[in-house]
KOLLUM-76664 format. One record per residue: residue number from 1; residue in three letters; x negated, y, z of N, C-alpha, C, O, CB in turn. Coordinates in steps of 0.2 Angstrom, whole numbers. Glycine has a CB too. Layout:
N
{k = NUM, r = ALA, n_c1 = X, n_c2 = Y, n_c3 = Z, ca_c1 = X, ca_c2 = Y, ca_c3 = Z, c_c1 = X, c_c2 = Y, c_c3 = Z, o_c1 = X, o_c2 = Y, o_c3 = Z, cb_c1 = X, cb_c2 = Y, cb_c3 = Z}
...
***
This chain:
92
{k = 1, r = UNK, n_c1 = -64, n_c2 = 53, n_c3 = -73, ca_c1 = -67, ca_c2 = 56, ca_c3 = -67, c_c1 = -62, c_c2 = 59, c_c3 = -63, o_c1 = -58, o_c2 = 63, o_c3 = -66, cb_c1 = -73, cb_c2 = 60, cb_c3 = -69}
{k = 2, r = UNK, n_c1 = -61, n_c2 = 58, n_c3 = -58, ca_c1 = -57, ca_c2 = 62, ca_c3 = -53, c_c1 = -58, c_c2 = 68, c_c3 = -51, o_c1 = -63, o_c2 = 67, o_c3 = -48, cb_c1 = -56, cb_c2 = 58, cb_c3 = -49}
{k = 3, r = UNK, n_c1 = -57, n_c2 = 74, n_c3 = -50, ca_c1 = -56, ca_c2 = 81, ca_c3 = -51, c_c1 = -55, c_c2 = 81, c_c3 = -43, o_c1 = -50, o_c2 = 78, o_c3 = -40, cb_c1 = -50, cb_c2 = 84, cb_c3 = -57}
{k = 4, r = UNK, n_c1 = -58, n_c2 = 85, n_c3 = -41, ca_c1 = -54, ca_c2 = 89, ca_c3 = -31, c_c1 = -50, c_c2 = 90, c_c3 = -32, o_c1 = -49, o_c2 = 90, o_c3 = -38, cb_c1 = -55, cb_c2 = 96, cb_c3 = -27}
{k = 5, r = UNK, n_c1 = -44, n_c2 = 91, n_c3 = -30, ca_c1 = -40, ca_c2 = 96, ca_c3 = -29, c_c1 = -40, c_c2 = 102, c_c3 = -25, o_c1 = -43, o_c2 = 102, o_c3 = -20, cb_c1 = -36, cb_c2 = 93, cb_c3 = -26}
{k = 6, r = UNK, n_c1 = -37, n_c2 = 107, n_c3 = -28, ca_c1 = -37, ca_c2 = 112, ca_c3 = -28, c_c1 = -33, c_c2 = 118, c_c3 = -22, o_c1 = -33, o_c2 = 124, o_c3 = -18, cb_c1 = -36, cb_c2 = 113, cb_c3 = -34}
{k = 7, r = UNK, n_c1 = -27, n_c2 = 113, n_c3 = -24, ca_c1 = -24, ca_c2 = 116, ca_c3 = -20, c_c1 = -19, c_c2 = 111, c_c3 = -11, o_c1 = -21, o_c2 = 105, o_c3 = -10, cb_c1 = -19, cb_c2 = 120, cb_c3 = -26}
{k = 8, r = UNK, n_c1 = -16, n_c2 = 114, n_c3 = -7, ca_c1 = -15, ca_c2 = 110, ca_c3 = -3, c_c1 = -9, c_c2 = 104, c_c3 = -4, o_c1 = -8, o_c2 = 99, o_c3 = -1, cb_c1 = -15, cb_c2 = 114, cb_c3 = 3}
{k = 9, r = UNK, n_c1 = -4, n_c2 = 106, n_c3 = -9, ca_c1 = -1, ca_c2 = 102, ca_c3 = -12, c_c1 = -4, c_c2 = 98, c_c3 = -18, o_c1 = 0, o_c2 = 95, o_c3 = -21, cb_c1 = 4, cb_c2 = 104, cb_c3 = -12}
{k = 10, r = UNK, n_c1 = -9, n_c2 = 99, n_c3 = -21, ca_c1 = -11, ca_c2 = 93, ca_c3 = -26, c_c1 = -17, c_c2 = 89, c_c3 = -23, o_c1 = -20, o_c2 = 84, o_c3 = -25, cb_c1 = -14, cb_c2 = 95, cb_c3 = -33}
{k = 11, r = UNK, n_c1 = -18, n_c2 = 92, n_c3 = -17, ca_c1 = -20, ca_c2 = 86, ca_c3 = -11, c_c1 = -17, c_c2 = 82, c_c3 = -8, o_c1 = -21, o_c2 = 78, o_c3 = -6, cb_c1 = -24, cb_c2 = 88, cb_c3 = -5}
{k = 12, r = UNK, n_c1 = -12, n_c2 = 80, n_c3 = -6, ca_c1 = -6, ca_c2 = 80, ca_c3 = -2, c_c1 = -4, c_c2 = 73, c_c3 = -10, o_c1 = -3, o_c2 = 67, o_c3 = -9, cb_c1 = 0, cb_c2 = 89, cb_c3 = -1}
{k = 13, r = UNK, n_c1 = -4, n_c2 = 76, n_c3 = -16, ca_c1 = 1, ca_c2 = 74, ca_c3 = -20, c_c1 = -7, c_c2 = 67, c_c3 = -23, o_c1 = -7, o_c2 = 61, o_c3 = -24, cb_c1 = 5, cb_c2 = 82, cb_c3 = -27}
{k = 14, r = UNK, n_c1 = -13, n_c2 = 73, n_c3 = -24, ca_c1 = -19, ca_c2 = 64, ca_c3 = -23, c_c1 = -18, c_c2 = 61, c_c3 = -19, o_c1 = -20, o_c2 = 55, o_c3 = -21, cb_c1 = -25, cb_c2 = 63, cb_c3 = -22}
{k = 15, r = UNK, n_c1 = -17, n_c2 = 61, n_c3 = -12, ca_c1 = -17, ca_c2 = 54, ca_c3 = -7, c_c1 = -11, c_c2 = 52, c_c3 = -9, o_c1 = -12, o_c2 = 46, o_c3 = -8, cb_c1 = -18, cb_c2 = 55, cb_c3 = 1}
{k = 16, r = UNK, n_c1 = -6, n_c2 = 53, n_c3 = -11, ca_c1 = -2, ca_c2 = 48, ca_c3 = -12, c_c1 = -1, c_c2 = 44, c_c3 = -16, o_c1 = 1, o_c2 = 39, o_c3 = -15, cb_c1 = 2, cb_c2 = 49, cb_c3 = -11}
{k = 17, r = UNK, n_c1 = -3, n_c2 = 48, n_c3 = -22, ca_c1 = -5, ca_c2 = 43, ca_c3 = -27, c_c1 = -10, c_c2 = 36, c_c3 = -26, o_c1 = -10, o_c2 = 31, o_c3 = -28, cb_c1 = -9, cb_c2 = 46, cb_c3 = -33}
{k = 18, r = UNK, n_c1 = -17, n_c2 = 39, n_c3 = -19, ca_c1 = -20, ca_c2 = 34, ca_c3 = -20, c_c1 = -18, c_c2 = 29, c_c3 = -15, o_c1 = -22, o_c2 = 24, o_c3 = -14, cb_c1 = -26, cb_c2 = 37, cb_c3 = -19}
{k = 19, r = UNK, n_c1 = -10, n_c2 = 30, n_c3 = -11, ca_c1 = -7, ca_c2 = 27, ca_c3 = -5, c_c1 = -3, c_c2 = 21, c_c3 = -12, o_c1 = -1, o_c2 = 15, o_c3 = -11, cb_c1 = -1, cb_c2 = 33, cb_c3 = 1}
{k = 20, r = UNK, n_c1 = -3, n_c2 = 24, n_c3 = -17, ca_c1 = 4, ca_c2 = 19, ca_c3 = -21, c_c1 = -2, c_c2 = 15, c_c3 = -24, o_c1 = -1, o_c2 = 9, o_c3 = -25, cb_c1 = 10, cb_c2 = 24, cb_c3 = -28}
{k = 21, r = UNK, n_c1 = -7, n_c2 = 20, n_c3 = -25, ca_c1 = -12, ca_c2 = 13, ca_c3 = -28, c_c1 = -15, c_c2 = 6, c_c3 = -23, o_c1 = -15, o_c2 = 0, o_c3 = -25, cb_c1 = -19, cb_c2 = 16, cb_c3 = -32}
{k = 22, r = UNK, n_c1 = -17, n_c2 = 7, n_c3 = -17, ca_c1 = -16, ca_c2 = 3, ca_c3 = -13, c_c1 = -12, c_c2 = 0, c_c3 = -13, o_c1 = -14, o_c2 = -6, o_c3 = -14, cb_c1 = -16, cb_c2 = 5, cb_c3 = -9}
{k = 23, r = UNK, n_c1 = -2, n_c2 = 1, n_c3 = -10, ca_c1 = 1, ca_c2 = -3, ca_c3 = -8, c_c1 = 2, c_c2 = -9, c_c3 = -14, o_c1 = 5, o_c2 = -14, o_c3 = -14, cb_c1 = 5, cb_c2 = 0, cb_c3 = -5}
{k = 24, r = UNK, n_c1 = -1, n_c2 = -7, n_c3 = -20, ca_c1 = 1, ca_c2 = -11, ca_c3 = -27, c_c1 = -3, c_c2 = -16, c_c3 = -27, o_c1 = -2, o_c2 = -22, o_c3 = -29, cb_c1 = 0, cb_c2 = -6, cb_c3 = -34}
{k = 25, r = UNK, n_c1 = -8, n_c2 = -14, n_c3 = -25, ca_c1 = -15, ca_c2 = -19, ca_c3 = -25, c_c1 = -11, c_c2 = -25, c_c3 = -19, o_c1 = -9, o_c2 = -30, o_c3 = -21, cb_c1 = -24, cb_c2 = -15, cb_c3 = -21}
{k = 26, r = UNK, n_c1 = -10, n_c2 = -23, n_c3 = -13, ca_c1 = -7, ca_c2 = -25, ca_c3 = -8, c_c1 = -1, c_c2 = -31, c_c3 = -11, o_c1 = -2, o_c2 = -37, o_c3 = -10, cb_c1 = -5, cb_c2 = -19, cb_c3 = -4}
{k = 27, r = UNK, n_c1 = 5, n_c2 = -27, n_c3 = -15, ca_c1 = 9, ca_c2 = -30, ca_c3 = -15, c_c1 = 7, c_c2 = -39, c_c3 = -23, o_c1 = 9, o_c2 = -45, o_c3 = -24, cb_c1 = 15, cb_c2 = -23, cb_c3 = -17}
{k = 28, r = UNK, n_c1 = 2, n_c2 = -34, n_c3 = -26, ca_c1 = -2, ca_c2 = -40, ca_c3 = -30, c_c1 = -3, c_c2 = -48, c_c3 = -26, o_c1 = -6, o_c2 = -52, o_c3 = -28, cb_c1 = -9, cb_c2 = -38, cb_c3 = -31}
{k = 29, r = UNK, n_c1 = 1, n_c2 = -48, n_c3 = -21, ca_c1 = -1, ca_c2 = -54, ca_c3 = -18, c_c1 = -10, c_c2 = -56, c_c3 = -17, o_c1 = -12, o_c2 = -61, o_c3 = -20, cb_c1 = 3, cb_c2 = -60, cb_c3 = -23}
{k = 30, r = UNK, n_c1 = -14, n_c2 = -54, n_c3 = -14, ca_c1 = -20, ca_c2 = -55, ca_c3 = -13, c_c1 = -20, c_c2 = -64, c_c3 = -12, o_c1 = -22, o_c2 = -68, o_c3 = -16, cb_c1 = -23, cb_c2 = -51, cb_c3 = -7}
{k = 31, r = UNK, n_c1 = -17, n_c2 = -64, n_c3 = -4, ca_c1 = -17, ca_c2 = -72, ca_c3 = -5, c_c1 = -14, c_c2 = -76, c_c3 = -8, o_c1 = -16, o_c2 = -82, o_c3 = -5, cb_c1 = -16, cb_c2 = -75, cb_c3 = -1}
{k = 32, r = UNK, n_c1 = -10, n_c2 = -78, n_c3 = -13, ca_c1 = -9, ca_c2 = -81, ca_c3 = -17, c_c1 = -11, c_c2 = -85, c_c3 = -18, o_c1 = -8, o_c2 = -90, o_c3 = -17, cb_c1 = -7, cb_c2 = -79, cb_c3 = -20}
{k = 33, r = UNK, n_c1 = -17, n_c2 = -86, n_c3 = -20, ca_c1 = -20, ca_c2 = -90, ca_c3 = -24, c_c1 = -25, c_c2 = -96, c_c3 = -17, o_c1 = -26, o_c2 = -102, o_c3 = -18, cb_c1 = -25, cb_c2 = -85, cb_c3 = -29}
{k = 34, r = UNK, n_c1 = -27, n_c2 = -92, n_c3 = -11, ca_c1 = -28, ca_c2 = -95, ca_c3 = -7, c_c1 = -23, c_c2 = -99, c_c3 = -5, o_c1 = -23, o_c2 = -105, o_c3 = -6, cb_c1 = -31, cb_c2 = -91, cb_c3 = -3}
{k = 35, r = UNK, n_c1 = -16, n_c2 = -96, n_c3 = -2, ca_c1 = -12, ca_c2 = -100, ca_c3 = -2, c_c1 = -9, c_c2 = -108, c_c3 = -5, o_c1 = -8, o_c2 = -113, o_c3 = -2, cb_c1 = -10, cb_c2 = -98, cb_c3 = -3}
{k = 36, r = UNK, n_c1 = -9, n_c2 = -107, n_c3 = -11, ca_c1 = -10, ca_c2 = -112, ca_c3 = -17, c_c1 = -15, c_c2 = -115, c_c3 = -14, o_c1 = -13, o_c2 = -119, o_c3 = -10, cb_c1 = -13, cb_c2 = -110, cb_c3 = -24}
{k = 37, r = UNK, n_c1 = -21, n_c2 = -115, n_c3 = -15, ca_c1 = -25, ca_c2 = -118, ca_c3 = -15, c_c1 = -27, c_c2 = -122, c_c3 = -7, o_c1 = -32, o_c2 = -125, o_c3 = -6, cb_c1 = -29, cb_c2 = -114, cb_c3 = -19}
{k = 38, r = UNK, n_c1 = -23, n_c2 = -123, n_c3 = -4, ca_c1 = -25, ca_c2 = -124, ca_c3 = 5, c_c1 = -19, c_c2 = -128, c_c3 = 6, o_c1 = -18, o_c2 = -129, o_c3 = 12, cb_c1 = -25, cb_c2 = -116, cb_c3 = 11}
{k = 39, r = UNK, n_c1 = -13, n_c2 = -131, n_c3 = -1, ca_c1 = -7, ca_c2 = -133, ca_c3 = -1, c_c1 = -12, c_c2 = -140, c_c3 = 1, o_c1 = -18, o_c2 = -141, o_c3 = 2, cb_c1 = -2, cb_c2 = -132, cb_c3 = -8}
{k = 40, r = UNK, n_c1 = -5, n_c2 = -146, n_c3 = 0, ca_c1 = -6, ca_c2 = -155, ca_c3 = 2, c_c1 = -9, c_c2 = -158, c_c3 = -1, o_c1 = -11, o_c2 = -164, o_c3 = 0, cb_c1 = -1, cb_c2 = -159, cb_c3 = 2}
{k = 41, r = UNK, n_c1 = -10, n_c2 = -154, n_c3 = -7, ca_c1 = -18, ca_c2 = -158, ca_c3 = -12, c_c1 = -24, c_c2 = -156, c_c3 = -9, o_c1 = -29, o_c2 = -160, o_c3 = -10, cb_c1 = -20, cb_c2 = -154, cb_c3 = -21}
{k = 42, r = UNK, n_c1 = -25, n_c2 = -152, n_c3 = -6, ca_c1 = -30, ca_c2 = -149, ca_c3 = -3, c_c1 = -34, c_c2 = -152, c_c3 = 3, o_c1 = -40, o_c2 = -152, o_c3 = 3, cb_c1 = -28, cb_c2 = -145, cb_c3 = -1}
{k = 43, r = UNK, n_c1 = -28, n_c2 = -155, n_c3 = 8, ca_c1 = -31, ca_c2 = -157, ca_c3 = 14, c_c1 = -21, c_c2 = -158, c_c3 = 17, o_c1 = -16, o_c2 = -157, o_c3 = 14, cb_c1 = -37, cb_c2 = -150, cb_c3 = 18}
{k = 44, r = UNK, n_c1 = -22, n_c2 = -160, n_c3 = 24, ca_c1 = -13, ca_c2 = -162, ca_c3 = 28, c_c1 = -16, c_c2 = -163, c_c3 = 34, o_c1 = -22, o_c2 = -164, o_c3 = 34, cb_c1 = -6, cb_c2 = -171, cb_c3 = 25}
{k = 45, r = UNK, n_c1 = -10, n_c2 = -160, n_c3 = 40, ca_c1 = -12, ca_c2 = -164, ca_c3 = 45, c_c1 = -10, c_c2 = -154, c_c3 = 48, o_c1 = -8, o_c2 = -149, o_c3 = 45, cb_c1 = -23, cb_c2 = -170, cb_c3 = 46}
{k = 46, r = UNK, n_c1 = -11, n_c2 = -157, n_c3 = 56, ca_c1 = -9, ca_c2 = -152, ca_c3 = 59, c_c1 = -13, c_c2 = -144, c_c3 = 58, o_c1 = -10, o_c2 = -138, o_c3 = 59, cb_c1 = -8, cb_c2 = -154, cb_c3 = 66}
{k = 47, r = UNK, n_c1 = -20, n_c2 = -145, n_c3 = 56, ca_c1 = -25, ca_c2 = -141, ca_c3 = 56, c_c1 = -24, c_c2 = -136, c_c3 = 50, o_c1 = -25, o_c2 = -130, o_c3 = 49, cb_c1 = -33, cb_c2 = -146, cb_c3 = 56}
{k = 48, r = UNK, n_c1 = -19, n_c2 = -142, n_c3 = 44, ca_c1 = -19, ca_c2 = -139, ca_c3 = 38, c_c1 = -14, c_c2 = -136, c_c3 = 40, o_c1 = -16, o_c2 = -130, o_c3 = 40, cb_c1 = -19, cb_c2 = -142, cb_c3 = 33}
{k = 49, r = UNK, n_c1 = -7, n_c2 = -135, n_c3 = 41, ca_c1 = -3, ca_c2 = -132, ca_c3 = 42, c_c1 = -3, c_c2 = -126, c_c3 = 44, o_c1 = 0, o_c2 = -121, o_c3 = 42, cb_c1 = 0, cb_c2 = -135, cb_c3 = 44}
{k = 50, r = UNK, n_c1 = -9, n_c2 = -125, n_c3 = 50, ca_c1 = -8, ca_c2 = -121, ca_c3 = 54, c_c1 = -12, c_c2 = -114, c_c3 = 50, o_c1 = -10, o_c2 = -108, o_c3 = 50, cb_c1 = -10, cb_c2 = -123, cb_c3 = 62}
{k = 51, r = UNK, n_c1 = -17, n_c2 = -117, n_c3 = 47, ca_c1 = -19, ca_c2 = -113, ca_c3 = 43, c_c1 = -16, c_c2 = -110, c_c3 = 37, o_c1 = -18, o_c2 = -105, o_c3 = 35, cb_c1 = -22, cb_c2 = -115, cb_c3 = 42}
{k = 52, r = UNK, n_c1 = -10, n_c2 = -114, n_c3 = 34, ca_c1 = -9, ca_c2 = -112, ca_c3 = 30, c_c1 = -2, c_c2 = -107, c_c3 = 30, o_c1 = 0, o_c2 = -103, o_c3 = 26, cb_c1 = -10, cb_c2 = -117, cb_c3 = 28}
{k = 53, r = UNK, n_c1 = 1, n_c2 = -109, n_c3 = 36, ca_c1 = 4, ca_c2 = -103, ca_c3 = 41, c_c1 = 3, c_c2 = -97, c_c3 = 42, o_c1 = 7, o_c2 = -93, o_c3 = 42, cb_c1 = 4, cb_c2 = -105, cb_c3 = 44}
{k = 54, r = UNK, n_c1 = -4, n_c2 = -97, n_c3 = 46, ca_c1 = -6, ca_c2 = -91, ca_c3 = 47, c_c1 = -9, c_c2 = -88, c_c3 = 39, o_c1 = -7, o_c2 = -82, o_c3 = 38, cb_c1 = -12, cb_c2 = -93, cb_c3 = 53}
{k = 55, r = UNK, n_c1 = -11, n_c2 = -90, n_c3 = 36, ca_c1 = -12, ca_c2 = -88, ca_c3 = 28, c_c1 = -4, c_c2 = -84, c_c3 = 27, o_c1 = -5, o_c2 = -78, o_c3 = 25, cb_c1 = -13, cb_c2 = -95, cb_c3 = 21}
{k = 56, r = UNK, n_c1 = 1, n_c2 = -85, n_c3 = 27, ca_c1 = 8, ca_c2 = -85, ca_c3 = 24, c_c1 = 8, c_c2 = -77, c_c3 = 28, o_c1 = 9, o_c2 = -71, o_c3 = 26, cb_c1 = 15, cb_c2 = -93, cb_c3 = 27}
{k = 57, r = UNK, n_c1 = 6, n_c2 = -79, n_c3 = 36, ca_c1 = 8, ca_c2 = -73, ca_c3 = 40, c_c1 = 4, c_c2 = -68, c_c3 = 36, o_c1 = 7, o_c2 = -63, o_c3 = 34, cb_c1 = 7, cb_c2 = -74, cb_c3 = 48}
{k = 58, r = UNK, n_c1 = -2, n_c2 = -69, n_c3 = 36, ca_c1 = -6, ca_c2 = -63, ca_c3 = 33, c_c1 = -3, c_c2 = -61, c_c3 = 27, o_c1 = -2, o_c2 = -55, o_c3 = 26, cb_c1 = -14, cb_c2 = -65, cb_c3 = 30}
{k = 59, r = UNK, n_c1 = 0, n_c2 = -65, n_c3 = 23, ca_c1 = 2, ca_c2 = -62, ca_c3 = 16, c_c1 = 9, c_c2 = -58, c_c3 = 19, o_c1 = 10, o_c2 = -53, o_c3 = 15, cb_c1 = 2, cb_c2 = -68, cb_c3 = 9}
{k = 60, r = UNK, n_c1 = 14, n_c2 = -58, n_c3 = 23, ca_c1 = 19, ca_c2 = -56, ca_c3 = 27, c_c1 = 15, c_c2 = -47, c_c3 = 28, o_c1 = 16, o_c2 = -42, o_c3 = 24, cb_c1 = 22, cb_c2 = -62, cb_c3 = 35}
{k = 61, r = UNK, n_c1 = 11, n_c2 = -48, n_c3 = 33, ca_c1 = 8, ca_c2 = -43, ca_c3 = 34, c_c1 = 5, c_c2 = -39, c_c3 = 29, o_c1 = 6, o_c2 = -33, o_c3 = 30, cb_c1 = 4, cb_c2 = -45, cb_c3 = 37}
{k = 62, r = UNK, n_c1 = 3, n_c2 = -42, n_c3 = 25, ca_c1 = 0, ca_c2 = -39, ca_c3 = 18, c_c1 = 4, c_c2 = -35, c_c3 = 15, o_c1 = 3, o_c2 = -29, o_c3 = 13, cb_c1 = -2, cb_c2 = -44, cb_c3 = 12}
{k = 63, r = UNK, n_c1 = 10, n_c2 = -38, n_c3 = 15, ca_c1 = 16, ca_c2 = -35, ca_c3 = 10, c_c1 = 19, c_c2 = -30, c_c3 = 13, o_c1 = 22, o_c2 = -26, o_c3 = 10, cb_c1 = 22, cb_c2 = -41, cb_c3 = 8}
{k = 64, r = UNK, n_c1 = 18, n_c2 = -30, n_c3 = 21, ca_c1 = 24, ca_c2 = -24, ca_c3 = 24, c_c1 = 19, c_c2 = -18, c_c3 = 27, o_c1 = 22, o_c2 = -15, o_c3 = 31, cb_c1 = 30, cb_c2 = -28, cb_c3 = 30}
{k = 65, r = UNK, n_c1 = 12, n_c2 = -18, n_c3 = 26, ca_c1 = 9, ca_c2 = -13, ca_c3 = 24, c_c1 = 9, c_c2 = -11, c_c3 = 20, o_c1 = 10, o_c2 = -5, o_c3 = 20, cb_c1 = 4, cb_c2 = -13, cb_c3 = 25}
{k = 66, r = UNK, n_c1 = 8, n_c2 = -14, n_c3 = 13, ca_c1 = 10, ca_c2 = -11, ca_c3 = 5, c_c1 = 15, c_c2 = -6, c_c3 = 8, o_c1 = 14, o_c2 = 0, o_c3 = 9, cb_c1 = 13, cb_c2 = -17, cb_c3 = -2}
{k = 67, r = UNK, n_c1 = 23, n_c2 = -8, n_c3 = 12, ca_c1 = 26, ca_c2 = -5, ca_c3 = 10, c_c1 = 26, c_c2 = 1, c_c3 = 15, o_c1 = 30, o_c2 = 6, o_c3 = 14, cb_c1 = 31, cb_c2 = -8, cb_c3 = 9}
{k = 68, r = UNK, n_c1 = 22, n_c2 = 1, n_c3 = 20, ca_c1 = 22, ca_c2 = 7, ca_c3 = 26, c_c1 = 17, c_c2 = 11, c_c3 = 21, o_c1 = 18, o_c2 = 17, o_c3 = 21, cb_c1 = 19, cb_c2 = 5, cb_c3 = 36}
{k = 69, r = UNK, n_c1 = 12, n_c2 = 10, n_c3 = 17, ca_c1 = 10, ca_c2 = 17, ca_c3 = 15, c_c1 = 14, c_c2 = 19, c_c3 = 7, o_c1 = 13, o_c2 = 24, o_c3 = 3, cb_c1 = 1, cb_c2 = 18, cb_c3 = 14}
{k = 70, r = UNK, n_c1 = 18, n_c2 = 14, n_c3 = 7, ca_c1 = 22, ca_c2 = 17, ca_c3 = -1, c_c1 = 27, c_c2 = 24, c_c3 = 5, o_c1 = 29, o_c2 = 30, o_c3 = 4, cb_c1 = 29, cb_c2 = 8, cb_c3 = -8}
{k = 71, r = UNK, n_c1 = 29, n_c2 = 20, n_c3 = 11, ca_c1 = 32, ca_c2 = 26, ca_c3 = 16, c_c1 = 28, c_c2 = 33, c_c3 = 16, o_c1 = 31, o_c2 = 39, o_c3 = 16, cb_c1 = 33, cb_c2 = 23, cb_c3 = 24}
{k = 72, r = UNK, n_c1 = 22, n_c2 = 31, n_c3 = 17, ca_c1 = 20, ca_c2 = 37, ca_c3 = 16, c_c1 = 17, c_c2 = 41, c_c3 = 11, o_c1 = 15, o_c2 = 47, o_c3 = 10, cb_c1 = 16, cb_c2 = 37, cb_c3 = 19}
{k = 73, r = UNK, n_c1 = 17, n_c2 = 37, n_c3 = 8, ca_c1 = 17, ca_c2 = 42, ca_c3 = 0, c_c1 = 22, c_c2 = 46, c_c3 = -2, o_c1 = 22, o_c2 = 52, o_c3 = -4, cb_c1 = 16, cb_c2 = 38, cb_c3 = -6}
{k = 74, r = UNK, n_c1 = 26, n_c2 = 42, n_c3 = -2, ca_c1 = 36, ca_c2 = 46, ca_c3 = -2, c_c1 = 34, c_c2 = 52, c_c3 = 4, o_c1 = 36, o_c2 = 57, o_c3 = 2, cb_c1 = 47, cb_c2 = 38, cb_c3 = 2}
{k = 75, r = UNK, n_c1 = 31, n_c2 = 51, n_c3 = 12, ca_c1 = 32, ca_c2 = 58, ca_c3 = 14, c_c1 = 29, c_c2 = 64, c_c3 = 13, o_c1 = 32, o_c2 = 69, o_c3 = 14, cb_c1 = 31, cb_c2 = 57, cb_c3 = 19}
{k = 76, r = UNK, n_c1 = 20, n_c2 = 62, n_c3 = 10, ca_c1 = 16, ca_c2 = 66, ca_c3 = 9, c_c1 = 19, c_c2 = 69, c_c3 = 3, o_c1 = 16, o_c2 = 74, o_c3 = 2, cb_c1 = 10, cb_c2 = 62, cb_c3 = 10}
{k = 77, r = UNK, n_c1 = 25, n_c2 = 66, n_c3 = -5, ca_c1 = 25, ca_c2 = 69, ca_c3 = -9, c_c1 = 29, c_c2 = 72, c_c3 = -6, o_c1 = 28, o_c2 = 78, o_c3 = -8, cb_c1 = 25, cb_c2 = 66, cb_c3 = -14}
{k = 78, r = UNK, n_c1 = 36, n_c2 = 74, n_c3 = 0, ca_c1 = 39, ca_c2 = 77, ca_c3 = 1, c_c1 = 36, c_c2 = 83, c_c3 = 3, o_c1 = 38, o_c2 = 89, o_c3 = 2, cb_c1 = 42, cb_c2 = 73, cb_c3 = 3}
{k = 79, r = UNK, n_c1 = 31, n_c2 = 82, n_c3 = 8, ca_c1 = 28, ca_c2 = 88, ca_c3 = 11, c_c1 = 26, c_c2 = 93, c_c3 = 6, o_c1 = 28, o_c2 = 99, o_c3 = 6, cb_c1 = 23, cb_c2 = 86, cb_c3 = 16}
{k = 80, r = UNK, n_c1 = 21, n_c2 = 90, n_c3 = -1, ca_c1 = 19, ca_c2 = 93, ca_c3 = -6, c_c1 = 26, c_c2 = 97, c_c3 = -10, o_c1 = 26, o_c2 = 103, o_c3 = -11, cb_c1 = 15, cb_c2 = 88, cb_c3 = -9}
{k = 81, r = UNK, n_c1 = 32, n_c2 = 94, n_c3 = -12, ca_c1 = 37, ca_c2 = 98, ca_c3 = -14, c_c1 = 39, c_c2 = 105, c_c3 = -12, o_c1 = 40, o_c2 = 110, o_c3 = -16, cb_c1 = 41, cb_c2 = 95, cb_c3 = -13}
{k = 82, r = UNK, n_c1 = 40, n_c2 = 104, n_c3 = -2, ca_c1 = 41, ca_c2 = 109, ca_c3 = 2, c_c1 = 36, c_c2 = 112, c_c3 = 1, o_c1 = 38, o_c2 = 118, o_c3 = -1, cb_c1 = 43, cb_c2 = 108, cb_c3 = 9}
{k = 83, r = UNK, n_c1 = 31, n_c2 = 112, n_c3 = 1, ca_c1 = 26, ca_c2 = 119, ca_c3 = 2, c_c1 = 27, c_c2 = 122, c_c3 = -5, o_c1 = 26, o_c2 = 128, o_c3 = -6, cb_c1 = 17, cb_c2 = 117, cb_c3 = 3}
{k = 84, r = UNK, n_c1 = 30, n_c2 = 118, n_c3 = -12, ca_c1 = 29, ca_c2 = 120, ca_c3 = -18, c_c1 = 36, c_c2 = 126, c_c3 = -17, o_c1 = 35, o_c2 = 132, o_c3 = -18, cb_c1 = 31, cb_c2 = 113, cb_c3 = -25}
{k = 85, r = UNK, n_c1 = 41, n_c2 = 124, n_c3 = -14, ca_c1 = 47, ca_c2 = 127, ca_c3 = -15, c_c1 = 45, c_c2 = 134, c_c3 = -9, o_c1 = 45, o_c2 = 140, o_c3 = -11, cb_c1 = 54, cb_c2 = 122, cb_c3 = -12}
{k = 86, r = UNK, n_c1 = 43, n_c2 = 131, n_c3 = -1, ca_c1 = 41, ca_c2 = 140, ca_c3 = 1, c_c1 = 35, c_c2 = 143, c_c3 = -3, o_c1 = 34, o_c2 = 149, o_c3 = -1, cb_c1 = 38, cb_c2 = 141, cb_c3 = 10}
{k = 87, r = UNK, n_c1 = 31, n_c2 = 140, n_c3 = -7, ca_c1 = 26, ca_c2 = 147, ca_c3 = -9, c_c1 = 31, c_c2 = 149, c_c3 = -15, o_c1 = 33, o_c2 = 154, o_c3 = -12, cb_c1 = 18, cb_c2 = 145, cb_c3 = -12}
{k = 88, r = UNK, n_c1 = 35, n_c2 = 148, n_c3 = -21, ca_c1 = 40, ca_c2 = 149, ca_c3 = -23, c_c1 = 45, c_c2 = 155, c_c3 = -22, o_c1 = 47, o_c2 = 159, o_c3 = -26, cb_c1 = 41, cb_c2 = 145, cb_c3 = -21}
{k = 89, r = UNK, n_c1 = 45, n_c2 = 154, n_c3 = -13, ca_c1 = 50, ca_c2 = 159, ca_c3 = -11, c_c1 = 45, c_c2 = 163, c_c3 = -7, o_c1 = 49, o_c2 = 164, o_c3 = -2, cb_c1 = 56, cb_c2 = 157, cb_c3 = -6}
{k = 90, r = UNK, n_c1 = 41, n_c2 = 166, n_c3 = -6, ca_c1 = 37, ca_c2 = 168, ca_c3 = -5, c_c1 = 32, c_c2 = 175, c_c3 = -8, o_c1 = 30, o_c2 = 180, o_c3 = -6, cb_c1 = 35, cb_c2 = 163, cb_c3 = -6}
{k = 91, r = UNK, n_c1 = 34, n_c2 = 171, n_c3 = -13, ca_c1 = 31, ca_c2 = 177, ca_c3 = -21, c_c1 = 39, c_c2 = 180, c_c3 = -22, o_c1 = 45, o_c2 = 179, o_c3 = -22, cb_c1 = 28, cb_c2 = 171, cb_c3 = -31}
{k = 92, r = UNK, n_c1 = 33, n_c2 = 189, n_c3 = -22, ca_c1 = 36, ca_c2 = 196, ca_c3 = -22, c_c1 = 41, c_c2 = 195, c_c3 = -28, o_c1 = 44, o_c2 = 200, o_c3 = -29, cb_c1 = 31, cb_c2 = 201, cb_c3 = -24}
***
């Protein structure tokens, strides 16, 4: 069961975990298997290609969102660090 967070850096530090679990799913190749399957056993001709193209592009796209929120996970854990260090310095 997942638990609130409590504080503003183990909020910070849950969304990023839940950014890395996304981009993993993401990087799982979703279309793969569409792809595969939309190959020259499937069907040929110009209609197929283009489709199967535009599939390729989706999966391009797929893959380089994975990696813009693993970017943000690396920022959001960073922000969480900084706030760990000024409360840190902070205390009497």
């Amino acid at each position: 069961m997942w638990a609130m967070p409590t504080t503003e850096t183990e909020l910070l530090r849950a969304r990023a975990r839940e950014l890395r679990r996304l981009a993993a799913r993401l990087h799982a190749r979703p279309l793969s298997d569409v792809v595969a399957a939309a190959g020259d056993d499937t069907w040929r001709g110009p209609i197929a290609d283009r489709a199967v193209g535009l599939l390729r592009a989706d999966e391009r796209r797929l893959d380089h969102a994975g990696d813009d929120l693993l970017r943000h996970a690396v920022h959001l854990e960073r922000r969480a660090d900084e706030l760990d260090v000024l409360a840190v310095a902070a205390r009497p």
